[in-house]
Backbone as JSON, one array per atom type, in Angstrom:
{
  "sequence": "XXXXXXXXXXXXXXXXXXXXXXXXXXXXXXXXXXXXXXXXXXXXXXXXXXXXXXXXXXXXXXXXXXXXXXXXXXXXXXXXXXXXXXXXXXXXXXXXXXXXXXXXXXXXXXXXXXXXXXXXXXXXXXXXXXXXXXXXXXXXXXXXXXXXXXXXXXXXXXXXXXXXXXXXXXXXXXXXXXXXXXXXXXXXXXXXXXXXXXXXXXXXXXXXXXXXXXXXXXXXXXXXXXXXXXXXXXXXXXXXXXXXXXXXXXXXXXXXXXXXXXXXXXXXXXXX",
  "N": [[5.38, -4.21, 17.03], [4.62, -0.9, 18.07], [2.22, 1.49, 17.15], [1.29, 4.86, 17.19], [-0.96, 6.87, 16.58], [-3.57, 9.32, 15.24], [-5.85, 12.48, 15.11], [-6.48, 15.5, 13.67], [-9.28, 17.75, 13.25], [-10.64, 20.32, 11.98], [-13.67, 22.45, 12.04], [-15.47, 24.74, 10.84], [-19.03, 25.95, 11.88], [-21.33, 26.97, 10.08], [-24.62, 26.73, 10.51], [-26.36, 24.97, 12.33], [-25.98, 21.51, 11.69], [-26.11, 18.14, 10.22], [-24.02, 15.5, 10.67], [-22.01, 12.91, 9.39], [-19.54, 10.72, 10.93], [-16.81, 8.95, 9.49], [-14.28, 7.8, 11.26], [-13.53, 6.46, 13.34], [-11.18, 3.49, 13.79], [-11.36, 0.1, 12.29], [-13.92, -2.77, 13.09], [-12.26, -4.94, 13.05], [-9.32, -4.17, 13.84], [-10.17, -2.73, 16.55], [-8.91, -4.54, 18.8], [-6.44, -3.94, 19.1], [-5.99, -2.18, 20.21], [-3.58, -0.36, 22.67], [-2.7, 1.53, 23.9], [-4.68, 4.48, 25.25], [-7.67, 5.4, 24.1], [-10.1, 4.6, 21.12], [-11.66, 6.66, 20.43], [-13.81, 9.65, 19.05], [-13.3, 12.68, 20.02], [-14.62, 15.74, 20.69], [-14.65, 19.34, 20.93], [-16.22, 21.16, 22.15], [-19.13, 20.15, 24.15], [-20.91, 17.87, 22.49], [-24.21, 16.4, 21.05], [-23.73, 12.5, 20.65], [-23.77, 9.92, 18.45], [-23.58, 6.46, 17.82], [-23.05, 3.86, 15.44], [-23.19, 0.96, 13.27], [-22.67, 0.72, 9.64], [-24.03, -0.32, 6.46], [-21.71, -2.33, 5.57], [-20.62, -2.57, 7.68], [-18.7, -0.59, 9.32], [-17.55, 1.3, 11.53], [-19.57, 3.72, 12.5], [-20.1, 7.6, 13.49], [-23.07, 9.8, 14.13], [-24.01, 13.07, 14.24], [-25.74, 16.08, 15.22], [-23.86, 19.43, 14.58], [-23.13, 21.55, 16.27], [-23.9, 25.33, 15.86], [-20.81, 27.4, 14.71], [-17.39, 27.2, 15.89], [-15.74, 23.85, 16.07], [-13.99, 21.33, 16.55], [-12.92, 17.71, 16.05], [-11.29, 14.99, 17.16], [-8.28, 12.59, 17.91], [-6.43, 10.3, 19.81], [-4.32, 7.68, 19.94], [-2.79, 4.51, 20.25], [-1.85, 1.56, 18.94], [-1.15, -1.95, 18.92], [0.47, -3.67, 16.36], [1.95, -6.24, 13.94], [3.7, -5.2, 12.42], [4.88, -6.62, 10.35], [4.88, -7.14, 6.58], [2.42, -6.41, 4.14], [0.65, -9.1, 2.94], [1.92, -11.35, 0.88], [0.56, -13.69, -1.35], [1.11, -15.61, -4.04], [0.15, -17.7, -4.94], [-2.43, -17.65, -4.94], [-6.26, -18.16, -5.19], [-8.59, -17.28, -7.96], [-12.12, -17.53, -7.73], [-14.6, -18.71, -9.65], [-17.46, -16.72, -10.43], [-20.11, -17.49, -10.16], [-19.22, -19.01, -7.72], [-19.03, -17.62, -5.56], [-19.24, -16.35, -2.35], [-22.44, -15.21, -1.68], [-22.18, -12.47, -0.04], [-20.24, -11.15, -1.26], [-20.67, -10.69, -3.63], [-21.29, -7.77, -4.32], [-19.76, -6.1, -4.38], [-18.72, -6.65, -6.64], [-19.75, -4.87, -8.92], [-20.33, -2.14, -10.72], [-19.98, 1.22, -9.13], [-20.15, 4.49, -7.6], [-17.76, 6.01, -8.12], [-16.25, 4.13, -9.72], [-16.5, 2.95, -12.65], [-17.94, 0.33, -13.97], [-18.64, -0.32, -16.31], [-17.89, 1.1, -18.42], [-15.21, 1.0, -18.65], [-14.55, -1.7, -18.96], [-14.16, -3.01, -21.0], [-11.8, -2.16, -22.26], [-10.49, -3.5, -20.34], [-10.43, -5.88, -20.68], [-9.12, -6.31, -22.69], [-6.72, -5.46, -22.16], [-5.97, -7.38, -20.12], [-7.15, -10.1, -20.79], [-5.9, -12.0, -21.38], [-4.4, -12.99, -19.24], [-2.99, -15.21, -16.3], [-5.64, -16.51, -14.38], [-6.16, -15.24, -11.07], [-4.05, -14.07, -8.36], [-1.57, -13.47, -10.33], [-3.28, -11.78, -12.21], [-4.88, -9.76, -10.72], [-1.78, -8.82, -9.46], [-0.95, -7.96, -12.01], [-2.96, -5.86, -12.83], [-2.65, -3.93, -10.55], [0.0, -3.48, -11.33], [-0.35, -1.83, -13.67], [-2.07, 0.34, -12.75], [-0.41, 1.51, -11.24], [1.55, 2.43, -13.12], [0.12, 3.92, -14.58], [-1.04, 5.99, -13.91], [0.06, 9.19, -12.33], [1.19, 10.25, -9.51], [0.44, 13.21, -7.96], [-0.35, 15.7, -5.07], [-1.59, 17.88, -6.17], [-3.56, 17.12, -8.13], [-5.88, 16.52, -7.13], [-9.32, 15.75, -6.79], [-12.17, 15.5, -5.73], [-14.82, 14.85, -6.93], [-13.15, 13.05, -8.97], [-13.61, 10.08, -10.74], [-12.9, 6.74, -11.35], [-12.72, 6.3, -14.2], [-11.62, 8.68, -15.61], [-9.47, 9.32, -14.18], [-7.77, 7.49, -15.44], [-8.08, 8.58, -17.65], [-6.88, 11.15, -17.79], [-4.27, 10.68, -16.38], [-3.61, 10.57, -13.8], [-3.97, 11.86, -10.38], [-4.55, 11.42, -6.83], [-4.45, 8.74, -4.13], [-6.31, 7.83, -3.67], [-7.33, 8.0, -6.32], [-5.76, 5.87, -7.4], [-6.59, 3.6, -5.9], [-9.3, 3.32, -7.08], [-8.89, 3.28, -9.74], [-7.88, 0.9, -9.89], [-9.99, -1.17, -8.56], [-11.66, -0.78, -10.22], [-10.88, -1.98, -12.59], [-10.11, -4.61, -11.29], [-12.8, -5.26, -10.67], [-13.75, -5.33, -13.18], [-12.61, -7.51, -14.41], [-13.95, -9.98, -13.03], [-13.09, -9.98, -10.73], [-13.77, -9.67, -7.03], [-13.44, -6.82, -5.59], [-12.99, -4.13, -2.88], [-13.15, -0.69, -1.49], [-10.36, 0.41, 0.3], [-9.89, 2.74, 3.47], [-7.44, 4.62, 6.01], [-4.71, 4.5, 8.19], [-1.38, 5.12, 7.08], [1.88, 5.67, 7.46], [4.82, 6.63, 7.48], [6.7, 4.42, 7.29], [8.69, 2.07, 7.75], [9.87, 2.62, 5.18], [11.68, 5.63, 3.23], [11.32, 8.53, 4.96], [8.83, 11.27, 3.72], [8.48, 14.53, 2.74], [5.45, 15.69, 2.89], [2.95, 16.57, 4.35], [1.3, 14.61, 6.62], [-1.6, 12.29, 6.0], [-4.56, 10.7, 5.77], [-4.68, 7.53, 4.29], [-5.44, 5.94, 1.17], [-6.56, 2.07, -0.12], [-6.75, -0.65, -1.14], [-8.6, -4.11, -1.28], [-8.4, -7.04, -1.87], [-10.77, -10.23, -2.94], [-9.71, -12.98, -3.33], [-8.94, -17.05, -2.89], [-10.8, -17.56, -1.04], [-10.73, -15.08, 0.91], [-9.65, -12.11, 2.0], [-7.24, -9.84, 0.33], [-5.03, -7.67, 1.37], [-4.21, -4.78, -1.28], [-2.26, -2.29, -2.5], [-2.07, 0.17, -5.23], [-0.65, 2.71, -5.63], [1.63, 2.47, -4.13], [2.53, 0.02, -4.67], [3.85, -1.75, -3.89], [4.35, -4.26, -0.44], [3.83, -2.66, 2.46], [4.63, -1.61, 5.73], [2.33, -1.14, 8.77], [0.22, -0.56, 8.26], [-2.94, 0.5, 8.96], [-6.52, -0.34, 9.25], [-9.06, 2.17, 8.66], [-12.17, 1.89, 7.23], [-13.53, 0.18, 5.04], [-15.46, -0.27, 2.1], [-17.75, 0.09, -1.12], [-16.39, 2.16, -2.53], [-14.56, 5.38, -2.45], [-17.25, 6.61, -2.0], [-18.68, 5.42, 0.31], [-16.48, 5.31, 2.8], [-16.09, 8.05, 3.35], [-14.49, 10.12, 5.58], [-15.57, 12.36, 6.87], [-19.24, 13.51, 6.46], [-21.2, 15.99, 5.12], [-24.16, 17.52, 5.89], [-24.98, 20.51, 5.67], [-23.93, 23.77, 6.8], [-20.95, 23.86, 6.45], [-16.99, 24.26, 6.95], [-14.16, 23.33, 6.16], [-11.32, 23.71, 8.12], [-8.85, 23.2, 9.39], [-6.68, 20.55, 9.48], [-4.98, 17.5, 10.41], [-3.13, 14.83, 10.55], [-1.6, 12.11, 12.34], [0.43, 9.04, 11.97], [2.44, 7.67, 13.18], [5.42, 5.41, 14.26], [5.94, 4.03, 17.77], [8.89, 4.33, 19.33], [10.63, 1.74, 20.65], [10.53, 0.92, 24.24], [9.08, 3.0, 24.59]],
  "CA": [[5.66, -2.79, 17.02], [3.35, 0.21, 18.12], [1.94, 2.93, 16.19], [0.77, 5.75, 17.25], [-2.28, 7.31, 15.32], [-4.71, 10.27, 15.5], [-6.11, 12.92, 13.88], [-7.19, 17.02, 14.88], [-10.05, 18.18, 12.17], [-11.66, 21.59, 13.01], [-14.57, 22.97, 10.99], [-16.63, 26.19, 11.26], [-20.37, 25.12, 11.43], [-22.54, 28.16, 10.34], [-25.55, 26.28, 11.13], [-27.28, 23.34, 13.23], [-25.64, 20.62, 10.86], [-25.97, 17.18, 10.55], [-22.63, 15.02, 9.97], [-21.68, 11.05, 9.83], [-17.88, 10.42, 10.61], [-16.15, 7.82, 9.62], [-13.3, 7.73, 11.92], [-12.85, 5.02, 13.92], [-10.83, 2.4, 12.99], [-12.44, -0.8, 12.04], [-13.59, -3.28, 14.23], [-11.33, -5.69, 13.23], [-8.44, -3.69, 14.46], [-10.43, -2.53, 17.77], [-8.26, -5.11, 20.03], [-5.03, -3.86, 18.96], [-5.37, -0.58, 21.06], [-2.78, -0.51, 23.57], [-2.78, 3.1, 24.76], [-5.46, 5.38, 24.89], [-8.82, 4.7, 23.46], [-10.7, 4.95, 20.2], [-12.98, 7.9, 20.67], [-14.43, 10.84, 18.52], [-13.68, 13.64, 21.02], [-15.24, 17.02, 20.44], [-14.25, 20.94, 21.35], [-17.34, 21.59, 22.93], [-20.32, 19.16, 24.18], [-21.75, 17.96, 21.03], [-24.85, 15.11, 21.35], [-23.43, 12.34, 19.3], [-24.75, 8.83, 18.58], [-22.58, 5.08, 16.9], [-23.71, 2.81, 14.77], [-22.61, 0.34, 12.02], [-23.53, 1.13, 8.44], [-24.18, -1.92, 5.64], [-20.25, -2.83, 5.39], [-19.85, -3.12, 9.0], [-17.98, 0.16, 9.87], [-18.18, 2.22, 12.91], [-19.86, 5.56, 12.43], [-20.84, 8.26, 14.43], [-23.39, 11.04, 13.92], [-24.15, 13.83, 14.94], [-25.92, 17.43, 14.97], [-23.11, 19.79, 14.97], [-24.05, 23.39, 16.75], [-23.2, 26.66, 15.02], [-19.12, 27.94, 15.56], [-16.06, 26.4, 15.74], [-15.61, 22.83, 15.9], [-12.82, 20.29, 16.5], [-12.75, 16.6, 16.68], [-9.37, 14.62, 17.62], [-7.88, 11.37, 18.44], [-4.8, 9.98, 19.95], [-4.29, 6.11, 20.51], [-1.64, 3.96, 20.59], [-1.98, 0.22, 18.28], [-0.01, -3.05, 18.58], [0.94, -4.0, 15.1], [2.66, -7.02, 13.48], [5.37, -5.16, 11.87], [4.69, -7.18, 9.02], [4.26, -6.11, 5.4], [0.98, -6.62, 3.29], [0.85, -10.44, 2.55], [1.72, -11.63, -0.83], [0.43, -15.15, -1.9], [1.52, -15.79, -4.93], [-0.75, -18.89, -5.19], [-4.06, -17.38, -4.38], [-6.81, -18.37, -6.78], [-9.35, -16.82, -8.4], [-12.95, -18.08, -8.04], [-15.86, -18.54, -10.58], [-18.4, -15.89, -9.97], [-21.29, -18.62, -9.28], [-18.96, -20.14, -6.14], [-18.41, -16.44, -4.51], [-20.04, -16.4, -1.15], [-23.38, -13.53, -1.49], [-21.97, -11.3, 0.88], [-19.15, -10.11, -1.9], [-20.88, -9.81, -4.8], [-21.53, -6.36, -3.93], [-17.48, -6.02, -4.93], [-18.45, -6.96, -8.49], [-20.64, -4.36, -9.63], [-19.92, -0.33, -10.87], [-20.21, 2.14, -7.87], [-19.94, 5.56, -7.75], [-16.6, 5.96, -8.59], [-15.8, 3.11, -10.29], [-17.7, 3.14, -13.46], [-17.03, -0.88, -14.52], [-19.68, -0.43, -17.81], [-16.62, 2.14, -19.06], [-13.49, 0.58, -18.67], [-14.86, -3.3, -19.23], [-13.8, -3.65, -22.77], [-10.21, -1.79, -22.29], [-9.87, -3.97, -19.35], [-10.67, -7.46, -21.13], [-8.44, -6.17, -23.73], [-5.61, -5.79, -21.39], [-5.57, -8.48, -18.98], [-8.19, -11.3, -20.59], [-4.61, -13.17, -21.37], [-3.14, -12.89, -17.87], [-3.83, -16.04, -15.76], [-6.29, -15.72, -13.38], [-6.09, -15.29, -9.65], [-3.09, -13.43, -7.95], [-0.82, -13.11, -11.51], [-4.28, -10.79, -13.09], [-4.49, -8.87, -9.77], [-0.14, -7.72, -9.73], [-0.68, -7.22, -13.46], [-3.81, -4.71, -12.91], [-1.78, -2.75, -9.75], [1.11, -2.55, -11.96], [-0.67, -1.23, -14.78], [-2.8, 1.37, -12.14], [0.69, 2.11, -10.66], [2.32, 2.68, -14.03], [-0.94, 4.65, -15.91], [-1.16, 7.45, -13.09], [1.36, 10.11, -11.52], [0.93, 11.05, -7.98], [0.46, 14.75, -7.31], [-1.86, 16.39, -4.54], [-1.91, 18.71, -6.87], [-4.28, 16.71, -9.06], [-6.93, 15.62, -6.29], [-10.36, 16.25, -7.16], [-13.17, 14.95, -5.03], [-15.77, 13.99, -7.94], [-12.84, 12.33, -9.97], [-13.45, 8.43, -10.87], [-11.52, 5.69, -12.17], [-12.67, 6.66, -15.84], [-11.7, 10.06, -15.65], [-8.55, 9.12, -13.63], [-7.5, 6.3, -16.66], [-7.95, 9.48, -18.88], [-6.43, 11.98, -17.21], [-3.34, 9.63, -16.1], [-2.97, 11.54, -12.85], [-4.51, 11.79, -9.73], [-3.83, 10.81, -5.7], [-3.81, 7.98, -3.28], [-7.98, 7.54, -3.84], [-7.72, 7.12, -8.15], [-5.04, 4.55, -7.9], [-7.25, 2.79, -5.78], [-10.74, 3.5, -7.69], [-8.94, 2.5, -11.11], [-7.62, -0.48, -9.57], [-11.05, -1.46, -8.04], [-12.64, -1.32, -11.11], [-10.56, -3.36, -13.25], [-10.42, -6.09, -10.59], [-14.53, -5.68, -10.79], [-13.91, -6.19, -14.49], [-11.96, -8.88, -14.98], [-14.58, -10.78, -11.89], [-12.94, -10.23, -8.94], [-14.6, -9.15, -5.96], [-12.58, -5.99, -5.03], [-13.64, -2.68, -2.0], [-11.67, -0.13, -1.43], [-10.33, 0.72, 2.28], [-9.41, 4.09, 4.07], [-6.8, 4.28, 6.89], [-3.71, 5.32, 8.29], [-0.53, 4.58, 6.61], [3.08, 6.27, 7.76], [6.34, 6.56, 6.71], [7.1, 3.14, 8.33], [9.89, 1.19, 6.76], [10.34, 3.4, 3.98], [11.95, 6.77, 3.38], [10.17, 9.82, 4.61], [8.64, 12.11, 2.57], [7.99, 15.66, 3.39], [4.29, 15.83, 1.99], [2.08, 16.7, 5.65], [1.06, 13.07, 6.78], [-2.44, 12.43, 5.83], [-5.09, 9.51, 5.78], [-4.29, 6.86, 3.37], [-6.6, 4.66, 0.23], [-5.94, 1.39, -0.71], [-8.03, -1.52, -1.36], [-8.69, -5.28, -0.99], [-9.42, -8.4, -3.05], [-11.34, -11.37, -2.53], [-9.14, -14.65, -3.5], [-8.45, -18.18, -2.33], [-11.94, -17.15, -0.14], [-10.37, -14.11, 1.94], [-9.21, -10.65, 1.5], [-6.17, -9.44, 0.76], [-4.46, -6.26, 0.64], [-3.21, -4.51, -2.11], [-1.83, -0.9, -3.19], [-1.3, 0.39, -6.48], [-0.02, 3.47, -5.39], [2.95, 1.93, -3.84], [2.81, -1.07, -5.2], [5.19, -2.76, -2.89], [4.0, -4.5, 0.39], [3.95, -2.09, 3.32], [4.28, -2.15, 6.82], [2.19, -0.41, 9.55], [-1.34, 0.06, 7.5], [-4.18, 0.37, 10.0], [-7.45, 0.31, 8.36], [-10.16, 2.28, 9.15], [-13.49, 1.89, 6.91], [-14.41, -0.43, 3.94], [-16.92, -0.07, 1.22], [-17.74, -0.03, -2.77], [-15.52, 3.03, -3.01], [-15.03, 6.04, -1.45], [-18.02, 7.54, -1.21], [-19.14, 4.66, 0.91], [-15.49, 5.73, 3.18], [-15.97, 9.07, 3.35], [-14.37, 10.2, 6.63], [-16.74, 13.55, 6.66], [-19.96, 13.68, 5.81], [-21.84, 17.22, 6.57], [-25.6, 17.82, 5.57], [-25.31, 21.91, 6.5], [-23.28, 25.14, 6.49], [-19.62, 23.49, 7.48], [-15.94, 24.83, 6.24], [-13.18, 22.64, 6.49], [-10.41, 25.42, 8.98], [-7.89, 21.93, 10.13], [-7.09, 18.94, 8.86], [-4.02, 16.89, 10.78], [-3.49, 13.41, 10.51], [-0.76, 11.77, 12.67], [0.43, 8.03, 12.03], [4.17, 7.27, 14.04], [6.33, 4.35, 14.88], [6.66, 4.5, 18.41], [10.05, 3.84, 19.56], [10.89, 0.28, 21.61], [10.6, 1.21, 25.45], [8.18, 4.88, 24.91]],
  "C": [[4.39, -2.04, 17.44], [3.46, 0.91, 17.2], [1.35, 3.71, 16.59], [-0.2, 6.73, 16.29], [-2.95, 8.59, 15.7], [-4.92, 11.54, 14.53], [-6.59, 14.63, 14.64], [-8.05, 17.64, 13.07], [-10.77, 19.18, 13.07], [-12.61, 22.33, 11.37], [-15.22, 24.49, 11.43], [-18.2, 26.12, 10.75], [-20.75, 26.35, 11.56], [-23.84, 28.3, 10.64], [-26.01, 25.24, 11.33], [-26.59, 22.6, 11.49], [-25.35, 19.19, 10.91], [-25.14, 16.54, 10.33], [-22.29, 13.29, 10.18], [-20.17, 11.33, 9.74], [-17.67, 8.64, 10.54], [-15.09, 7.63, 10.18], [-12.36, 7.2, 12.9], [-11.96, 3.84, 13.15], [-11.59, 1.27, 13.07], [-12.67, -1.91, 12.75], [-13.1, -4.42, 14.6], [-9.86, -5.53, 14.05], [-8.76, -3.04, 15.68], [-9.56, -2.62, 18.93], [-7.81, -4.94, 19.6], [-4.7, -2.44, 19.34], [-4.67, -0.96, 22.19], [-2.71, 0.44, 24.9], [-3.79, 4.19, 24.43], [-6.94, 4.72, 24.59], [-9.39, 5.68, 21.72], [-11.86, 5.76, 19.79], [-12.91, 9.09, 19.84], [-14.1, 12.1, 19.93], [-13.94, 15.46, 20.16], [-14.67, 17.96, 21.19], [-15.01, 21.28, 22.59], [-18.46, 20.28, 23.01], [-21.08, 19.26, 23.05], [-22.61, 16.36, 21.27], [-24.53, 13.63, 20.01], [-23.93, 10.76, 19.77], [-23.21, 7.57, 17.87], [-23.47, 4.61, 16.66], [-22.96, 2.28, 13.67], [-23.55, 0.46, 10.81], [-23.37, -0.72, 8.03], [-22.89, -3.08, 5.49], [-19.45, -3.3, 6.37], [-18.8, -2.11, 9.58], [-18.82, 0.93, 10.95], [-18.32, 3.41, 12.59], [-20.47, 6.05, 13.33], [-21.61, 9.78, 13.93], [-24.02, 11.72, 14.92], [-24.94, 15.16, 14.39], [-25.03, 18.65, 15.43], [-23.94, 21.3, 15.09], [-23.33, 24.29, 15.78], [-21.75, 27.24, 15.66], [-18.34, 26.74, 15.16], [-16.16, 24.72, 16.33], [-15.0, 21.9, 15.9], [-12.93, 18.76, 17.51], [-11.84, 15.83, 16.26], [-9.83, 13.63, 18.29], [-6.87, 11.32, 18.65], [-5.1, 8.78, 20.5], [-2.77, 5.62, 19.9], [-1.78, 2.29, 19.96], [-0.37, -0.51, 18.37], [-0.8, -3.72, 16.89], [2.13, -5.18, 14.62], [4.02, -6.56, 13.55], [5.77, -6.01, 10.57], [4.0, -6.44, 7.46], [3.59, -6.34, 4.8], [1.71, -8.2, 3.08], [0.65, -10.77, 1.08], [1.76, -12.89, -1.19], [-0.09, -15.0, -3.1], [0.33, -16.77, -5.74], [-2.35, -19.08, -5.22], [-5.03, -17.14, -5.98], [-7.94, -17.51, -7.16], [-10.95, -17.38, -8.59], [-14.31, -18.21, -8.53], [-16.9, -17.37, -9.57], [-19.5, -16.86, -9.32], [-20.78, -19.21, -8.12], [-18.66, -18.67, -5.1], [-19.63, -16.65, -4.33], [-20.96, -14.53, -1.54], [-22.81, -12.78, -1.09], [-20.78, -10.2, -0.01], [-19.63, -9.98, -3.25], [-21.39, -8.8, -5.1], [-20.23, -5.38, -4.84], [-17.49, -6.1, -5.88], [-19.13, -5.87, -9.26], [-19.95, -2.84, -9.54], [-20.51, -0.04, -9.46], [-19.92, 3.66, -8.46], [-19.18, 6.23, -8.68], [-15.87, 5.3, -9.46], [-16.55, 1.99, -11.36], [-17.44, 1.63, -14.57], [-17.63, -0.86, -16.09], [-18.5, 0.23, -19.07], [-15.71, 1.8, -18.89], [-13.79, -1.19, -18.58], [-13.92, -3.67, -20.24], [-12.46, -3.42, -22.44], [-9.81, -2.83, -20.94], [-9.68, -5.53, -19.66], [-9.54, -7.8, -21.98], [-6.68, -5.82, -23.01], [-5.12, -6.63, -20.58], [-6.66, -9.87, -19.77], [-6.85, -12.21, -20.96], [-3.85, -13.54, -19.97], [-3.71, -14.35, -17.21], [-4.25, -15.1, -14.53], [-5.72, -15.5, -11.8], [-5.12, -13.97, -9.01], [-2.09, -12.77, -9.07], [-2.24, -11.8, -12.0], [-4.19, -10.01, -11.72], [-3.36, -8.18, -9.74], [-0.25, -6.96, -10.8], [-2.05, -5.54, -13.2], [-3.25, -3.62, -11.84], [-0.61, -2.85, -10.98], [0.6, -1.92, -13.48], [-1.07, 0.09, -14.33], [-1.44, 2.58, -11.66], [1.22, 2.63, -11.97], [1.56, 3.72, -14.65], [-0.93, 5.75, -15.14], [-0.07, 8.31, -12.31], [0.6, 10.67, -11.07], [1.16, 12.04, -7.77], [-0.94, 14.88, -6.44], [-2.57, 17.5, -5.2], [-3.04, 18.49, -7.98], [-5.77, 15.75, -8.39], [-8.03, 16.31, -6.7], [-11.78, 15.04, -6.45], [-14.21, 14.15, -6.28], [-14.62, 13.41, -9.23], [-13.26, 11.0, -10.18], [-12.45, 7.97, -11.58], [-11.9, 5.81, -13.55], [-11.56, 7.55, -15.89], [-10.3, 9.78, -15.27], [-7.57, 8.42, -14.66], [-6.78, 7.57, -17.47], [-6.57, 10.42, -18.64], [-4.68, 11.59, -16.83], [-2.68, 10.74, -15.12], [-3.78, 11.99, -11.56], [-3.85, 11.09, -7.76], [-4.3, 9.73, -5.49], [-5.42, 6.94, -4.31], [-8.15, 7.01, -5.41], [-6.97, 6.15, -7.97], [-5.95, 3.49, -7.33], [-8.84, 2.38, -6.83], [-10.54, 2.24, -9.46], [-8.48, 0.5, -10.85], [-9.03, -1.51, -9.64], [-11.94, -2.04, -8.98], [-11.91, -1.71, -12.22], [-10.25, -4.64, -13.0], [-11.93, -6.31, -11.07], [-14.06, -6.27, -12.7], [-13.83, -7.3, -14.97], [-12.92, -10.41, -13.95], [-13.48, -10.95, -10.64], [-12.75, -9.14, -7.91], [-13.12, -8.41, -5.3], [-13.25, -4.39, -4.34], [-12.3, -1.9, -2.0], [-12.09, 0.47, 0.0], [-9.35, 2.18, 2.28], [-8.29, 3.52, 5.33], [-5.76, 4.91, 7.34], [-2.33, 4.69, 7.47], [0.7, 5.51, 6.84], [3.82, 5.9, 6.84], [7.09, 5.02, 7.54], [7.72, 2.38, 7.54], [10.22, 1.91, 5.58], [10.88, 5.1, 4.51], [10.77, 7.65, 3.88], [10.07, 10.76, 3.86], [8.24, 13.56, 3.45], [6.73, 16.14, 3.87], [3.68, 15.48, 3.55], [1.22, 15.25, 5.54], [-0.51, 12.99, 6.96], [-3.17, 11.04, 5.74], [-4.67, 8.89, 4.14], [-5.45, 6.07, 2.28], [-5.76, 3.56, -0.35], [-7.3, 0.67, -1.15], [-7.51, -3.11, -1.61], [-9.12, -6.17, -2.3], [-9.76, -9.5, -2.81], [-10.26, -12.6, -3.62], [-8.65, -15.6, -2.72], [-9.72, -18.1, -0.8], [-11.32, -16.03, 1.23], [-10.14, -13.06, 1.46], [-7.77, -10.53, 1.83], [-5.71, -8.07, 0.66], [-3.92, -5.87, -0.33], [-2.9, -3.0, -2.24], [-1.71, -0.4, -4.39], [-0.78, 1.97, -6.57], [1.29, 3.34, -4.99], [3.69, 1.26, -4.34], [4.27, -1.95, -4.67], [4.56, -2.7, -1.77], [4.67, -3.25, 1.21], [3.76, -2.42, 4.89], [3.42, -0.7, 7.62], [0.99, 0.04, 9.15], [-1.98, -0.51, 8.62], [-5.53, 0.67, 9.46], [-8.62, 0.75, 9.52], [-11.82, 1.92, 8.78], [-12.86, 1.47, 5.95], [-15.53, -0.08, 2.62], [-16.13, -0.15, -0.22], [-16.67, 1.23, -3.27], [-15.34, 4.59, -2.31], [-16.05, 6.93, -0.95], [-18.42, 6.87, 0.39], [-18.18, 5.22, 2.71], [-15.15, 7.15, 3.92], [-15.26, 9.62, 4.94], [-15.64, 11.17, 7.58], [-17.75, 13.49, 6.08], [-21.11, 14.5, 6.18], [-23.43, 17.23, 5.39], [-26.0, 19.56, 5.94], [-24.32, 22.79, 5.77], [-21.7, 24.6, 6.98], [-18.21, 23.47, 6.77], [-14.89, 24.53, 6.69], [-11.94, 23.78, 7.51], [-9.12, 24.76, 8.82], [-7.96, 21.02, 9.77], [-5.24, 18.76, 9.4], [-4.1, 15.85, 11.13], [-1.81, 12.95, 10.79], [-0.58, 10.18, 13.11], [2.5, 7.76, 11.96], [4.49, 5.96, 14.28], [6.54, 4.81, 16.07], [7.72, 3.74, 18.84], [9.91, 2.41, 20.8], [11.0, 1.34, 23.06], [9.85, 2.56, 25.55], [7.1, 4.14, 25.58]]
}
């Protein structure tokens, strides 16, 4: 299947401001553009630079001039058509045999405050077996403990606060998730991206970037949701990291006032 993707963000920069986007998709999913390309395009000539941060995502910064502001994408991805992979059988492995590069995944972050939700998390799952069974059980607990309103988004929330609160969007289900995988030992990031109405009903709710997040078992990553909590099809990820600050799509250093924010992720039809 294709998907069609992109995005139109317009700001009002009141002065010289410096900004990192995260907005590319990641460069695992690179070769699966079909139509179009994967480019940052700008309003006006703006001098802008790429580079990969510590996690391996593609960012681009920049010094944005004073005024109006808009940068937009449109591409075109081949896609499976397949829905998140669920192995059942996938194990769980001792902290001393995980490969360096993920025990990054085990430790509190920002957001995801593991020192504070350890104990309640030992105390809920230290009976579950390990591996894939303690992973479902912690999304269906994340899925069950929080109700989804945008009405309840809050940029400096965490997965404490989120626990408490039992209410929050796309970003706490992942955060609380995140960090009761970290609890229980297993190596879990959380990912940004696009995600549609693709195999499921649509919803009204203006189509916006998506959070989920990953877990290290059976030595790989897999996907999971606990917002959905049912495999999906048509997720395109864009950026990685310990949580989302790491994710951030925006990140301004100046005078800069969100104006636009449109985020478009389609099925396109067989023969378009």
């Amino acid at each position: 299947m294709k998907i069609r993707c992109g995005y139109e963000i317009a700001y009002d920069i009141g002065s010289p401001s410096p900004m990192i986007l995260l907005l590319n998709l990641a460069p695992d999913r690179a070769g699966d553009i079909v139509e179009g390309e994967d480019k940052v395009r700008f309003s006006r000539p703006v001098e802008h630079s790429e580079y990969r941060d510590l996690f391996g995502n593609r960012c681009v910064r920049l010094l944005a001039p004073p005024g109006p502001l808009v940068m937009s994408n449109d591409f075109v991805v081949r896609d499976s058509g397949l829905p998140d992979e669920v192995a059942a059988q996938a194990v769980q492995h001792p902290v001393q045999e995980l490969p360096s590069e993920v025990l990054v995944y085990l430790l509190g972050s920002r957001y995801c405050e593991t020192d504070r939700i350890s104990d309640q998390a030992w105390s809920l799952f230290g009976q579950v077996p390990k591996g894939w069974p303690l992973v479902q059980a912690i999304v269906d607990y994340a899925h069950s403990r929080i109700a989804f309103g945008y009405q309840h988004a809050r940029p400096t929330k965490t997965a404490f606060e989120a626990h408490q609160e039992q209410k929050g969007v796309c970003r706490d289900f992942a955060h609380l998730a995140v960090t009761l995988c970290r609890c229980m030992n297993i190596p879990a990031r959380y990912a940004t991206g696009y995600l549609g109405d693709i195999g499921v009903p649509p919803v009204d709710d203006p189509m916006d970037f998506s959070a989920w997040f990953e877990v290290y078992l059976g030595g790989r990553w897999y996907t999971m949701d606990a917002r959905h909590n049912v495999p999906r099809i048509g997720r395109v990820v864009m950026a990685r990291g310990r949580d989302a600050t790491d994710v951030a799509i925006v990140t301004s250093f100046g005078d800069c006032t969100l104006t636009g924010f449109k985020v478009v992720t389609e099925e396109v039809p067989d023969g378009a």
